[in-house]
GUDODREN-712685 format. One record per residue (C-alpha): residue number from 1; residue in three letters; x, z, y. Coordinates in steps of 0.02 Angstrom, whole numbers. Each point is the difference from the previous one (the first is absolute). Layout:
BEGIN
- NUM:ALA:X:Z:Y
...
***
This chain:
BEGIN
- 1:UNK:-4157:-2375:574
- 2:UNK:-6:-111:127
- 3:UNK:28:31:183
- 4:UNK:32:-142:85
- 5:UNK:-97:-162:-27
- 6:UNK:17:-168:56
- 7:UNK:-134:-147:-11
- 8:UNK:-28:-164:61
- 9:UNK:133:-124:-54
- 10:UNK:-19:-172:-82
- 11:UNK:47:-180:36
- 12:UNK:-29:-108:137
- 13:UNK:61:-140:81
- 14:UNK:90:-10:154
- 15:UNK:-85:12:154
- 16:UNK:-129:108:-81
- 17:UNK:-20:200:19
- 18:UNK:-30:147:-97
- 19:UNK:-37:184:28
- 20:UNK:126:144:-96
- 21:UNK:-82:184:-9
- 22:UNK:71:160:-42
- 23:UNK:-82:169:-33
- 24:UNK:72:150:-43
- 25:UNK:-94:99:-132
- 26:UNK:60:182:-32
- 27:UNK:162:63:7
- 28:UNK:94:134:112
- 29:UNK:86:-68:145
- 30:UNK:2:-79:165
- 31:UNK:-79:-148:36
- 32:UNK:53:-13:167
- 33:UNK:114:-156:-30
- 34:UNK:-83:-167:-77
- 35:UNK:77:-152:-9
- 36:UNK:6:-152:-100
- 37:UNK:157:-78:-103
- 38:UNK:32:-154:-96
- 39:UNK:156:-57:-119
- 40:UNK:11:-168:-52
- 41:UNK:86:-50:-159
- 42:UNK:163:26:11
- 43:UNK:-5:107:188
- 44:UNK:-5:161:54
- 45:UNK:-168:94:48
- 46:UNK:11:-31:191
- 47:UNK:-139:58:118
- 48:UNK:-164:-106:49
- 49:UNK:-99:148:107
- 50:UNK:-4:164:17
- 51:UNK:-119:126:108
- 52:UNK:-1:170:36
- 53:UNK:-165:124:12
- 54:UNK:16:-8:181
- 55:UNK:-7:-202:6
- 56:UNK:175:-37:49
- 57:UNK:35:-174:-94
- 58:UNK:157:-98:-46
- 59:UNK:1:-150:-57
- 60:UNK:145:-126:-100
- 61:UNK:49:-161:111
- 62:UNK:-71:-102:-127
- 63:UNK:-161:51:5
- 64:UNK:-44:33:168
- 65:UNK:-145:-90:67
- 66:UNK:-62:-38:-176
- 67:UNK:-14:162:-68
- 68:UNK:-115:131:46
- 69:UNK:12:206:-71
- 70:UNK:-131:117:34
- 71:UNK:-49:154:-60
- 72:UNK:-145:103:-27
- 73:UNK:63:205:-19
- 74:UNK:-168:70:-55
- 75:UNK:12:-111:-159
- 76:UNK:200:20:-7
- 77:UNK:15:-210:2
- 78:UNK:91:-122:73
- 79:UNK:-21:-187:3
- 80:UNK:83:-149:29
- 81:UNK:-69:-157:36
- 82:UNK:124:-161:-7
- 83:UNK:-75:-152:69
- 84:UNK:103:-168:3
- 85:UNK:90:44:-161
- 86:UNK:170:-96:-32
- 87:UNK:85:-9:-168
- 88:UNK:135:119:54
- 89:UNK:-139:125:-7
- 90:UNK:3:16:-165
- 91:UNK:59:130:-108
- 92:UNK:-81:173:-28
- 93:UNK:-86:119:106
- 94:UNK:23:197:17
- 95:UNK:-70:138:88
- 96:UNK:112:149:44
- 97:UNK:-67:140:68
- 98:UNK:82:170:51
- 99:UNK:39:116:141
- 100:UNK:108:-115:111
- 101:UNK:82:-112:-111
- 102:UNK:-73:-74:-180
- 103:UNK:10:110:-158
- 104:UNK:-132:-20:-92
- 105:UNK:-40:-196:-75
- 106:UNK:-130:-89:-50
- 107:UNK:2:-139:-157
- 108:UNK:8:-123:104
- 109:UNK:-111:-152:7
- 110:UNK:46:-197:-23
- 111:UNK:-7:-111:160
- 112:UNK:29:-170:-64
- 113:UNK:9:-169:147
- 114:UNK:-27:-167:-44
- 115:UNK:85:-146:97
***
């Protein structure tokens, strides 16, 4: 079964936005670390966001000022919404999620930008 679940990719062009979610559905262990992660063909995973049940937020260099995680710990989600999208955006998104460091994964979902 499923346990971590990611929604919200797609393609768009550059410049444009879109909004990631991830629940977590079932499952026995901490949620207290959330974060996002992306690989791009032919790269390693490397982190785009991460947050903590307290709030405390971290962000990659790359994606500061565009990107924006939140979280919502009554529905055990976080989001992540990407405005001003640039082709090295693209690759696939996951959610980790564990105590303080990611251990359980999500599918992933495609973010594909345009130029």
């Amino acid at each position: 079964q499923a346990h971590v679940v990611e929604s919200g990719g797609g393609l768009v062009q550059a410049g444009g936005s879109l909004k990631l979610s991830c629940a977590v559905r079932g499952g026995i262990f901490s949620r207290n670390y959330m974060g996002w992660y992306r690989q791009a063909p032919g790269k390693e995973r490397e982190l785009v966001a991460d947050i903590t049940s307290g709030g405390r937020i971290n962000y990659a260099n790359s994606v500061k000022g565009r990107f924006t995680i939140s979280r919502d710990n009554a529905k055990d989600a976080i989001y992540l919404q990407m405005n001003n999208l640039k082709p090295e955006d693209t690759g696939v998104y996951y959610c980790g999620v564990g105590l303080l460091k990611p251990v359980n994964w999500g599918r992933g979902t495609q973010v594909t930008v345009s130029s």
